[in-house]
N, CA, C and O atoms as a GROMACS GRO file, in nm:
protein
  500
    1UNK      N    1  -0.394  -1.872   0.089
    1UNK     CA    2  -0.301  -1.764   0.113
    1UNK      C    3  -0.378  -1.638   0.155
    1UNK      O    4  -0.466  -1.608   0.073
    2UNK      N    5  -0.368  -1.562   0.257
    2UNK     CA    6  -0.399  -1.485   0.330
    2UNK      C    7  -0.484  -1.376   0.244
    2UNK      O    8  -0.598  -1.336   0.266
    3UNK      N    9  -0.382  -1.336   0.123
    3UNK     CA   10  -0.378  -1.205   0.019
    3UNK      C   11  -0.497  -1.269  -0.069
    3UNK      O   12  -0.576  -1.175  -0.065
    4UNK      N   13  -0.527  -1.317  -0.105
    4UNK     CA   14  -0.608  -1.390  -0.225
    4UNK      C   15  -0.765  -1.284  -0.200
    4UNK      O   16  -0.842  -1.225  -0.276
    5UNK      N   17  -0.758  -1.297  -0.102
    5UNK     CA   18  -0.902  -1.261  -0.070
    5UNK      C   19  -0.915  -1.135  -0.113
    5UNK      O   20  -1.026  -1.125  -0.165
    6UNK      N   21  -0.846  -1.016  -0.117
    6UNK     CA   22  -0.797  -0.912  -0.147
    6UNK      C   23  -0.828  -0.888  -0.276
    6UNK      O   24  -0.907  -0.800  -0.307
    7UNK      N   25  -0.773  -0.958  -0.356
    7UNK     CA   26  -0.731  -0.933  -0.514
    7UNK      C   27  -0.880  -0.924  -0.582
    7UNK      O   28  -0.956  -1.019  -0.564
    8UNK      N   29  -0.924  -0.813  -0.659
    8UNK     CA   30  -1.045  -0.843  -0.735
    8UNK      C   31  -1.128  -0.705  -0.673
    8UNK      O   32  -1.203  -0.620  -0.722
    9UNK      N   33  -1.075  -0.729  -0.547
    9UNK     CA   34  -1.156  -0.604  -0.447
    9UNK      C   35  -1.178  -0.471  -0.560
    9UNK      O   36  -1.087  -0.456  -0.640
   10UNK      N   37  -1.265  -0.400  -0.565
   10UNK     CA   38  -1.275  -0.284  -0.620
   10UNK      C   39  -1.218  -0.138  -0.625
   10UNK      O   40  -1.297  -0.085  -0.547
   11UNK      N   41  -1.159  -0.067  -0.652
   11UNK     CA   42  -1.100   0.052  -0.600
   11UNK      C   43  -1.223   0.137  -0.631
   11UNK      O   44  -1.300   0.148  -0.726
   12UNK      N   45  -1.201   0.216  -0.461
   12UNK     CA   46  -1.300   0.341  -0.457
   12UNK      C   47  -1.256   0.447  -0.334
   12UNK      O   48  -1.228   0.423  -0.216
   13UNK      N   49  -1.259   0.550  -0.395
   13UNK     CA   50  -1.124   0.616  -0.328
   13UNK      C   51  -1.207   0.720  -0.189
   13UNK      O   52  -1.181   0.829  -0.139
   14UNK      N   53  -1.319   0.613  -0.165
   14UNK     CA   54  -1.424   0.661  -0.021
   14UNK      C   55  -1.423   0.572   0.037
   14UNK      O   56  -1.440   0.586   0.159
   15UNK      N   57  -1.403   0.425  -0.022
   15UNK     CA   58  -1.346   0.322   0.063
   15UNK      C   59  -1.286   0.222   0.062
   15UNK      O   60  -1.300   0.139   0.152
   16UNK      N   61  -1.210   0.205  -0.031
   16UNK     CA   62  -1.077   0.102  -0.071
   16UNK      C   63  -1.044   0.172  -0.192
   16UNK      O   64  -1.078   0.161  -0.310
   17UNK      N   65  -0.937   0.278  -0.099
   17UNK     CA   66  -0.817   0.330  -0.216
   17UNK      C   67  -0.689   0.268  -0.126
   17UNK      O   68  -0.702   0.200  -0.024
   18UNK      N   69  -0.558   0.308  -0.190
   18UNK     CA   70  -0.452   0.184  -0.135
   18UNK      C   71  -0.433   0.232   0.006
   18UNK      O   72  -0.391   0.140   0.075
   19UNK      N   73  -0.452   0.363   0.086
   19UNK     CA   74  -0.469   0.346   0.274
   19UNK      C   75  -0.555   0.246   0.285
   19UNK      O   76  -0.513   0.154   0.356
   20UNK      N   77  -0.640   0.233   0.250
   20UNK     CA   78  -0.770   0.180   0.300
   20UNK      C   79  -0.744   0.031   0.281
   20UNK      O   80  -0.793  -0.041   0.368
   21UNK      N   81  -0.668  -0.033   0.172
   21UNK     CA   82  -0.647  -0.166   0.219
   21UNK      C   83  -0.493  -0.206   0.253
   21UNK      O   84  -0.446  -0.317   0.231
   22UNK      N   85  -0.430  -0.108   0.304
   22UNK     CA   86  -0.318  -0.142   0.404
   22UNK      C   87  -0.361  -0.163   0.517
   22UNK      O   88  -0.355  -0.267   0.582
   23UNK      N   89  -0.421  -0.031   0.556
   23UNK     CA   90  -0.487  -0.066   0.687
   23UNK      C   91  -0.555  -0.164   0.687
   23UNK      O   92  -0.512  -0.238   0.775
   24UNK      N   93  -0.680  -0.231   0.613
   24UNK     CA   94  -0.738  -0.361   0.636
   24UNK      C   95  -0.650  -0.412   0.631
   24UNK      O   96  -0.630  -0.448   0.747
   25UNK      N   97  -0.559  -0.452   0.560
   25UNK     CA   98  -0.408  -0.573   0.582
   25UNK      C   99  -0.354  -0.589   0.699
   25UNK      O  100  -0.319  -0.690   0.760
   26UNK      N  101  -0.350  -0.453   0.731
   26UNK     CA  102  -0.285  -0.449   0.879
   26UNK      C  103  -0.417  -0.508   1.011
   26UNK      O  104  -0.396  -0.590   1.101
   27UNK      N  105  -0.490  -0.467   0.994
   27UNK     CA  106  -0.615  -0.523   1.112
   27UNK      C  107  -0.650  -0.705   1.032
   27UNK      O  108  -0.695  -0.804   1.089
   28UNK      N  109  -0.630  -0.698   0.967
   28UNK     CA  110  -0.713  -0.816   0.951
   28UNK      C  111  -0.566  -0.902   0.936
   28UNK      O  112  -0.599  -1.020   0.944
   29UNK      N  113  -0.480  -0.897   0.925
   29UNK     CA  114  -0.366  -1.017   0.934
   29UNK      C  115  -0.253  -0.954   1.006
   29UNK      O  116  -0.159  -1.032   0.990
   30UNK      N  117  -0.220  -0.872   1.066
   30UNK     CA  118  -0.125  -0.851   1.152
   30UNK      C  119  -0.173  -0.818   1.268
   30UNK      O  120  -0.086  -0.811   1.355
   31UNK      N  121  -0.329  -0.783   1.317
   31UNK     CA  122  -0.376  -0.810   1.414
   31UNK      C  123  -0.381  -0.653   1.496
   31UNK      O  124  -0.416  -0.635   1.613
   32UNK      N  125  -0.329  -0.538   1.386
   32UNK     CA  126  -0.267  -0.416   1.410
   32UNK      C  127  -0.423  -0.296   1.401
   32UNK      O  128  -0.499  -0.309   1.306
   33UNK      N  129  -0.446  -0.204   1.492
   33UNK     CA  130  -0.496  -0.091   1.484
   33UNK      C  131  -0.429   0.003   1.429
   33UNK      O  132  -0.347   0.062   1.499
   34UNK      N  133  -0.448   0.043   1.278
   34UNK     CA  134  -0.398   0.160   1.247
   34UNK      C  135  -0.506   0.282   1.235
   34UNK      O  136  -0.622   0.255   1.203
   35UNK      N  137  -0.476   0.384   1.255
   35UNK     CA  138  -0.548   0.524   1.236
   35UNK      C  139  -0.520   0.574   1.128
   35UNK      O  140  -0.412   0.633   1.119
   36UNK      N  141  -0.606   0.568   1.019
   36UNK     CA  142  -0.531   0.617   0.892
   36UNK      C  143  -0.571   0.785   0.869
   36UNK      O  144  -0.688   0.825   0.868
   37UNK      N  145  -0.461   0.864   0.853
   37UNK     CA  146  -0.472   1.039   0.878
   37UNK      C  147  -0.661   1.078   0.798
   37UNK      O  148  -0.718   0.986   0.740
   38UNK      N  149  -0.688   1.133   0.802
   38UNK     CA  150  -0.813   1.181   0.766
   38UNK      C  151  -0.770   1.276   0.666
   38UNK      O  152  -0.693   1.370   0.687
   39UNK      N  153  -0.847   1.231   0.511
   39UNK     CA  154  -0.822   1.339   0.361
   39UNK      C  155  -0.955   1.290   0.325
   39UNK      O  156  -1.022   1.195   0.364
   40UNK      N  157  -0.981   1.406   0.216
   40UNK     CA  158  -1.051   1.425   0.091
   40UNK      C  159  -1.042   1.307   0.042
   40UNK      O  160  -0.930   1.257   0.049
   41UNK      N  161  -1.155   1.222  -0.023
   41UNK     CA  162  -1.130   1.103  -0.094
   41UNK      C  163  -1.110   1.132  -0.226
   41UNK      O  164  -1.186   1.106  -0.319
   42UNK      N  165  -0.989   1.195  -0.230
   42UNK     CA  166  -0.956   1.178  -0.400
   42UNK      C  167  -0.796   1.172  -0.349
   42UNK      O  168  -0.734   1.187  -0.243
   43UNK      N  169  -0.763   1.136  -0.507
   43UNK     CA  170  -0.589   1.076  -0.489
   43UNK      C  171  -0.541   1.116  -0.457
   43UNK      O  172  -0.452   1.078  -0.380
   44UNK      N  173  -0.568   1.234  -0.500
   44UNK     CA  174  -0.426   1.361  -0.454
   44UNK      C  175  -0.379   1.417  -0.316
   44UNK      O  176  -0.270   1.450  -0.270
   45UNK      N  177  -0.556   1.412  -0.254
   45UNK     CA  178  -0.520   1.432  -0.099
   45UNK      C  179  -0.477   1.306   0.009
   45UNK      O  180  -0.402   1.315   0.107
   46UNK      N  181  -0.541   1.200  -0.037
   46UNK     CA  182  -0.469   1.090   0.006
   46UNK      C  183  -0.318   1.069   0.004
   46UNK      O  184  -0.251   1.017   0.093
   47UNK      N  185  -0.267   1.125  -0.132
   47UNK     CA  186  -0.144   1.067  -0.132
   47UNK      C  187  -0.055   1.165  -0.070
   47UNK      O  188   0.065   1.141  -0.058
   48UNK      N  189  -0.122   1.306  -0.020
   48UNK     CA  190  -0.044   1.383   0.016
   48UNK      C  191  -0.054   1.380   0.175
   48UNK      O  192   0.038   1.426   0.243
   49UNK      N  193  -0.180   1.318   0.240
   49UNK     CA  194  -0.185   1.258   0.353
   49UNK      C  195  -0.058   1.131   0.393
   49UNK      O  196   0.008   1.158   0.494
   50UNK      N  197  -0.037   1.051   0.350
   50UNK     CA  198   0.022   0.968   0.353
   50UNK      C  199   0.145   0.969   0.362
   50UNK      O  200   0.211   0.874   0.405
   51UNK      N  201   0.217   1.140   0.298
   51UNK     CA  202   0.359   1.202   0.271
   51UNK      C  203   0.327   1.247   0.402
   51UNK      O  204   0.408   1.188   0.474
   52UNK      N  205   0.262   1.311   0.466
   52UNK     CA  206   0.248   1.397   0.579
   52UNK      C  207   0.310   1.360   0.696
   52UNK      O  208   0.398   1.413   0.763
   53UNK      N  209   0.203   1.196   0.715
   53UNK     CA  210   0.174   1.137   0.859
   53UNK      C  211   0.273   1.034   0.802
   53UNK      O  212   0.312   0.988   0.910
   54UNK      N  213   0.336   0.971   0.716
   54UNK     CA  214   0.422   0.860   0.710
   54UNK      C  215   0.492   0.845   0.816
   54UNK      O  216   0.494   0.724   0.839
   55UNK      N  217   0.575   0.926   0.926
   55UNK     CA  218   0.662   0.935   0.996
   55UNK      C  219   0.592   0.869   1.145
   55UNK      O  220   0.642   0.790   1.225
   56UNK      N  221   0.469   0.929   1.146
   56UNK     CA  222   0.351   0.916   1.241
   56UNK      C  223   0.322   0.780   1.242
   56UNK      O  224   0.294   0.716   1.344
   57UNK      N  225   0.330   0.732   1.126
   57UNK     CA  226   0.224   0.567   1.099
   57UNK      C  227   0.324   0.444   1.068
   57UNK      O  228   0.292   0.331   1.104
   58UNK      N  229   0.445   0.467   1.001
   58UNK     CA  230   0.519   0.362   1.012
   58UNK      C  231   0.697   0.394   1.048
   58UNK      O  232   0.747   0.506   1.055
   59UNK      N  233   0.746   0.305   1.060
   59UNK     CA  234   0.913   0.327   1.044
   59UNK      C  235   0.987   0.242   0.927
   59UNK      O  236   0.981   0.122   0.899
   60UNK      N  237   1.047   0.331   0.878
   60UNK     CA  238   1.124   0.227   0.745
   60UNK      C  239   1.186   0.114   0.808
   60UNK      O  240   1.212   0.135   0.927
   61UNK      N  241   1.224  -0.026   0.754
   61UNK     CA  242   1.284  -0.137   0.786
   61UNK      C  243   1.397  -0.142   0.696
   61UNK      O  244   1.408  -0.032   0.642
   62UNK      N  245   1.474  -0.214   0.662
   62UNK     CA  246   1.596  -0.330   0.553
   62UNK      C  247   1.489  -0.449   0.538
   62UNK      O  248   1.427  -0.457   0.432
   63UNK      N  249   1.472  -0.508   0.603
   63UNK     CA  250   1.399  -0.646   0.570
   63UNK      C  251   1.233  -0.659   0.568
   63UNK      O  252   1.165  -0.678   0.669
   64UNK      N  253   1.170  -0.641   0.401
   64UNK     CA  254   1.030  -0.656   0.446
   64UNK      C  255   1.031  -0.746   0.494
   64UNK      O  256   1.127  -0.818   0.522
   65UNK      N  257   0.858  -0.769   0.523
   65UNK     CA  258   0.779  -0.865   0.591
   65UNK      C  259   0.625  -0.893   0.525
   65UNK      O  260   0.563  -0.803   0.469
   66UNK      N  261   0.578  -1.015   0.538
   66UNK     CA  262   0.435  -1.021   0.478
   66UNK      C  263   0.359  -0.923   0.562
   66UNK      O  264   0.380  -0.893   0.680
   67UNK      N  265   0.280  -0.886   0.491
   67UNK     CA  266   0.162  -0.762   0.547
   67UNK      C  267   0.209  -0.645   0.544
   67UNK      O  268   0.131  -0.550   0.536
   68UNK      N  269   0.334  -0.626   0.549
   68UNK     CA  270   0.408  -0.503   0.556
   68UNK      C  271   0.379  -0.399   0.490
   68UNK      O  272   0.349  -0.441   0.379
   69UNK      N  273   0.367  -0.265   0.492
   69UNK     CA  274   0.367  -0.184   0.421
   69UNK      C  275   0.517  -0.134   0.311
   69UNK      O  276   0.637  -0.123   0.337
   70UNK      N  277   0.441  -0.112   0.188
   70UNK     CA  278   0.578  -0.073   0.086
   70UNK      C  279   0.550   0.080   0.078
   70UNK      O  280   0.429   0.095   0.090
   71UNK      N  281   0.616   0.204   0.061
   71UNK     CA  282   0.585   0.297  -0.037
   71UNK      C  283   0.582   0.344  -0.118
   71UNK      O  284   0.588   0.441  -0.043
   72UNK      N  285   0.576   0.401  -0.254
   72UNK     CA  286   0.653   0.404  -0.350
   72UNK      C  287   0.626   0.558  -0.349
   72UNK      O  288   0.556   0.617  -0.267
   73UNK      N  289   0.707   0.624  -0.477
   73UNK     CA  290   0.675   0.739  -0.518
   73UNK      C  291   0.619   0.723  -0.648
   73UNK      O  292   0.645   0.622  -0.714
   74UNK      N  293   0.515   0.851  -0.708
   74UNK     CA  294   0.433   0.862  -0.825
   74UNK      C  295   0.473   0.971  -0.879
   74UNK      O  296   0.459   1.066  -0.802
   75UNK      N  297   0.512   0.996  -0.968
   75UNK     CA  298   0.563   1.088  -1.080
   75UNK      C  299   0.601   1.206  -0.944
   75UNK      O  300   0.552   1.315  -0.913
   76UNK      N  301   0.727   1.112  -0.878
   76UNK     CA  302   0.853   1.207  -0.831
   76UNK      C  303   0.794   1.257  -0.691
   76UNK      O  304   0.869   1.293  -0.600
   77UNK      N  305   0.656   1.256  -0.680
   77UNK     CA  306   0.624   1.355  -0.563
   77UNK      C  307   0.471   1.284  -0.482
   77UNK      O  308   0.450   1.303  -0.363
   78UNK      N  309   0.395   1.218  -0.552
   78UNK     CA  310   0.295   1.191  -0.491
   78UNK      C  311   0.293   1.039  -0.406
   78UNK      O  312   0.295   0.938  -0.475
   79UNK      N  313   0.289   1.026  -0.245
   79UNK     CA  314   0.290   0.877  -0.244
   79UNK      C  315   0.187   0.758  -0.275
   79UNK      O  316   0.066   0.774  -0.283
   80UNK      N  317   0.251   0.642  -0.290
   80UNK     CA  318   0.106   0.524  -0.302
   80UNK      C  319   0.199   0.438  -0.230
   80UNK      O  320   0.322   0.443  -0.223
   81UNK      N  321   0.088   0.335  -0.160
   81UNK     CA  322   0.108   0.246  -0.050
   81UNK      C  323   0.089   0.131  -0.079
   81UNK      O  324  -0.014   0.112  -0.143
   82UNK      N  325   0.187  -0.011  -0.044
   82UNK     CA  326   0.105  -0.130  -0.112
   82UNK      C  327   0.164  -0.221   0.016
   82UNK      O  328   0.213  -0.191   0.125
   83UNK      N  329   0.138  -0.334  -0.048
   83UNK     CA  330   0.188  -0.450   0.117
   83UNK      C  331   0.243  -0.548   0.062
   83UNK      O  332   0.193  -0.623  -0.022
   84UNK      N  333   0.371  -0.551   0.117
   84UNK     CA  334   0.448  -0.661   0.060
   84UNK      C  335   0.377  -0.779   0.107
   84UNK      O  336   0.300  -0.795   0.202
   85UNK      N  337   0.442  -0.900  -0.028
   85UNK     CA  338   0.397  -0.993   0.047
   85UNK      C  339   0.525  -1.106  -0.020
   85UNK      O  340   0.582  -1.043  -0.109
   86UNK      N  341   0.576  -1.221  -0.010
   86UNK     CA  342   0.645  -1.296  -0.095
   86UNK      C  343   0.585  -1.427  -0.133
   86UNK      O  344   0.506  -1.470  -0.050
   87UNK      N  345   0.601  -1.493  -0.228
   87UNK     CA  346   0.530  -1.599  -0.301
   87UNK      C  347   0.603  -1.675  -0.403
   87UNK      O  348   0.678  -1.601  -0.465
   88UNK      N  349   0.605  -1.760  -0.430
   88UNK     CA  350   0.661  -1.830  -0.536
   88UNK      C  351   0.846  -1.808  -0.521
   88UNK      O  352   0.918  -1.859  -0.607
   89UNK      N  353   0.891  -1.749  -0.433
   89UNK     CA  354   0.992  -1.706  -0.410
   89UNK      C  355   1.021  -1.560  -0.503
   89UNK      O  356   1.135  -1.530  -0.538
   90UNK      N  357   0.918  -1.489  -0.532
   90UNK     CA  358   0.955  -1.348  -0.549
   90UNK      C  359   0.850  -1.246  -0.488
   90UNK      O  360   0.737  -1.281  -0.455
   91UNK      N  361   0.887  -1.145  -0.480
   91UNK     CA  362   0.841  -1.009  -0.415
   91UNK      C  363   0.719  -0.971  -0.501
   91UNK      O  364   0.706  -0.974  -0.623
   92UNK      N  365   0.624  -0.930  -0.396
   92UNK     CA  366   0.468  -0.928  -0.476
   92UNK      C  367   0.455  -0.781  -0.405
   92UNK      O  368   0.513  -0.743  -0.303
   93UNK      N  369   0.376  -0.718  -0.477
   93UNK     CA  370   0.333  -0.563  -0.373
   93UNK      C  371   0.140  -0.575  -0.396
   93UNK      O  372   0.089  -0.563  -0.508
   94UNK      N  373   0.061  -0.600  -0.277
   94UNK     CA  374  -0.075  -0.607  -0.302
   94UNK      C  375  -0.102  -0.443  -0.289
   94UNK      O  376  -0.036  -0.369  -0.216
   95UNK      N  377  -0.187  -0.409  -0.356
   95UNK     CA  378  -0.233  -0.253  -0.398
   95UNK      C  379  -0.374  -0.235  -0.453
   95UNK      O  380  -0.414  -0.322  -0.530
   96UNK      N  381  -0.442  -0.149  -0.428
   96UNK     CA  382  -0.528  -0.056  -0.461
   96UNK      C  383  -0.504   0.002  -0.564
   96UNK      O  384  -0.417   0.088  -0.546
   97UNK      N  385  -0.545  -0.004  -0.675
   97UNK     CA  386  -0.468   0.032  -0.821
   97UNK      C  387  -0.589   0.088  -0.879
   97UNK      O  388  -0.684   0.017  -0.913
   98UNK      N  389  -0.585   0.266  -0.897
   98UNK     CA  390  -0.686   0.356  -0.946
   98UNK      C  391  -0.674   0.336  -1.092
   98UNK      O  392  -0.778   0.305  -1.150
   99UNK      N  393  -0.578   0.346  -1.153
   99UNK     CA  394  -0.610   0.297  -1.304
   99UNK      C  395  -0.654   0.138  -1.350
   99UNK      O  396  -0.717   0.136  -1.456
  100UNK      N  397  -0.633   0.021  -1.294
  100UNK     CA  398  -0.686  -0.103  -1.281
  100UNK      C  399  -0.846  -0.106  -1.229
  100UNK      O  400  -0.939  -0.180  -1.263
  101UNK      N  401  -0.841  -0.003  -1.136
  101UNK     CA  402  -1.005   0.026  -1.115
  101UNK      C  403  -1.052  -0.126  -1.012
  101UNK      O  404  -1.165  -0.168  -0.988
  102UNK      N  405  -0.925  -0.180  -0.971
  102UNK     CA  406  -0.962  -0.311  -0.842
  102UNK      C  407  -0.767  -0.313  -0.765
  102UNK      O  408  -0.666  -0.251  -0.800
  103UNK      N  409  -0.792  -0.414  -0.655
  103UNK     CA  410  -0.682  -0.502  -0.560
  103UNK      C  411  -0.620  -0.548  -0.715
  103UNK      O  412  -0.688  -0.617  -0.792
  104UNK      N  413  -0.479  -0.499  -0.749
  104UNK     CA  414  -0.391  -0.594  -0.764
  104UNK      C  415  -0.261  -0.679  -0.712
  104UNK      O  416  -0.209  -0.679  -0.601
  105UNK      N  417  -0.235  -0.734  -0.803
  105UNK     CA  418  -0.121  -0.821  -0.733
  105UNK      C  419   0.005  -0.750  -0.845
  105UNK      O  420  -0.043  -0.760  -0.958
  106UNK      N  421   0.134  -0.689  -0.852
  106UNK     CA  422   0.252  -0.685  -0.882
  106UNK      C  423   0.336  -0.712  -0.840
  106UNK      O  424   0.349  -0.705  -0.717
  107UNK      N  425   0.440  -0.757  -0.925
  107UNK     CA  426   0.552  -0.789  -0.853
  107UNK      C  427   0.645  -0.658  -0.869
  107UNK      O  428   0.668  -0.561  -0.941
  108UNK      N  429   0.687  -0.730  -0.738
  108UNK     CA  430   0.770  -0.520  -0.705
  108UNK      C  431   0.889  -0.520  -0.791
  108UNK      O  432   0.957  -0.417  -0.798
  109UNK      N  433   0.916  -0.610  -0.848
  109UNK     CA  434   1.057  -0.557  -0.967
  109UNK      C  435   0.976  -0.476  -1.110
  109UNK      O  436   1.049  -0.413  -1.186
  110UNK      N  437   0.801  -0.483  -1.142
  110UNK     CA  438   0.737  -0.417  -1.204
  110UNK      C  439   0.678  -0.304  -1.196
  110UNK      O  440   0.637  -0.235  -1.289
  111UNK      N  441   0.669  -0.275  -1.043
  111UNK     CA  442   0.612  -0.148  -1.011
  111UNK      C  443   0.654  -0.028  -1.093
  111UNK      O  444   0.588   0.075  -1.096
  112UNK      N  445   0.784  -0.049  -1.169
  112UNK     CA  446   0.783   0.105  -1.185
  112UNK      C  447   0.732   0.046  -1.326
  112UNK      O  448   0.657   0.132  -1.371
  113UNK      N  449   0.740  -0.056  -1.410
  113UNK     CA  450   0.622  -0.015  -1.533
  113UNK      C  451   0.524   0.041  -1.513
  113UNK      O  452   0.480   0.091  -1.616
  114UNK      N  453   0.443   0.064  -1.392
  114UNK     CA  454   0.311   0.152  -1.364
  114UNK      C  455   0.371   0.247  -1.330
  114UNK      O  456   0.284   0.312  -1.272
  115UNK      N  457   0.463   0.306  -1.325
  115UNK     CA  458   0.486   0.421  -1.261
  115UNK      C  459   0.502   0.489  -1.152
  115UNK      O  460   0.488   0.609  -1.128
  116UNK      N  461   0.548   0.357  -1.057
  116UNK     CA  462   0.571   0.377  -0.912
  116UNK      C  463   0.735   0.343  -0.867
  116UNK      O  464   0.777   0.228  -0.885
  117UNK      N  465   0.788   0.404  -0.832
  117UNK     CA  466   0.904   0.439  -0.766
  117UNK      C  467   0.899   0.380  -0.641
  117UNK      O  468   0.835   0.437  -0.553
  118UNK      N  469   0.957   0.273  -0.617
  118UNK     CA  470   1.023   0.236  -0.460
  118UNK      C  471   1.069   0.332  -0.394
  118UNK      O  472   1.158   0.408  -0.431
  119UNK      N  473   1.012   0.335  -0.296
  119UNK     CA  474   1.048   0.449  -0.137
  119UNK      C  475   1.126   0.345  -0.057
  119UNK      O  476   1.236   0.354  -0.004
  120UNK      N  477   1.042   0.245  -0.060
  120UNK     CA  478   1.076   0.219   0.101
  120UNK      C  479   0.991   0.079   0.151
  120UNK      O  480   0.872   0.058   0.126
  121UNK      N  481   1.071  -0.001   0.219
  121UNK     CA  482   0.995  -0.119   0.314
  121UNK      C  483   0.944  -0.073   0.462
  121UNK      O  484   1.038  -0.036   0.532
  122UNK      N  485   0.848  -0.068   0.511
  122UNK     CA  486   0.815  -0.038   0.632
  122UNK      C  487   0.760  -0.112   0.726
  122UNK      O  488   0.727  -0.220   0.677
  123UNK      N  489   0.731  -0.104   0.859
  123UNK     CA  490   0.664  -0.145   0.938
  123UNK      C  491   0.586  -0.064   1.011
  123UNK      O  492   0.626   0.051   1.028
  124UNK      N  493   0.448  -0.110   1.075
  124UNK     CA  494   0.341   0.001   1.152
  124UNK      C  495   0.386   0.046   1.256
  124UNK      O  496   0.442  -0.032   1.333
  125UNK      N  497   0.375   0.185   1.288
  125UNK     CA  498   0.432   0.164   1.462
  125UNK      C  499   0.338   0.126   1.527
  125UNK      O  500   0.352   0.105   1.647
   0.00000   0.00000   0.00000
């Protein structure tokens, strides 16, 4: 399975925080060039990058897709990014997870036990 390879990956927010492995998701299995906005490698500017240029980098959908980008919201205001994927016949969100400190795997009916708020299903433009 495509995602596997992913999971375990390390979080490091200079070079795999959750932009950083959407975009690899996106180049390496959807075959997609994304430009990911240029921030400060810490969370806060990332996630406020990501609120910025969202409009710039993807369009919301109704129907995810594997590789897809998800968004969620973080305590109401900050975004985080993950990539849908489906499996076993339920909804998985692959992520960059700063308190896990690596790639996890959740399932998106759990996201908000971590504290993430569903935004949105998207696609890259």
């Amino acid at each position: 399975m495509w995602w596997q390879k992913y999971l375990g990956q390390p979080y490091d927010e200079r070079e795999n925080d959750c932009m950083d492995l959407a975009v690899k998701v996106a180049r390496d299995v959807l075959g997609l060039e994304i430009t990911s906005p240029s921030y400060q490698p810490t969370l806060k500017d990332q996630a406020r990058a990501l609120q910025e240029h969202k409009d710039d980098l993807c369009a919301r959908i109704d129907i995810p897709q594997d590789g897809y980008p998800v968004l969620f919201l973080c305590r109401r205001r900050f975004f985080h990014i993950g990539v849908y994927l489906r499996t076993n016949h339920e909804d998985w969100i692959l992520h960059a997870d700063e308190r896990s400190g690596f790639v996890i795997l959740t399932r998106l009916k759990d996201m908000s036990l971590k504290g993430y708020q569903f935004e949105g299903f998207y696609q890259w433009l």
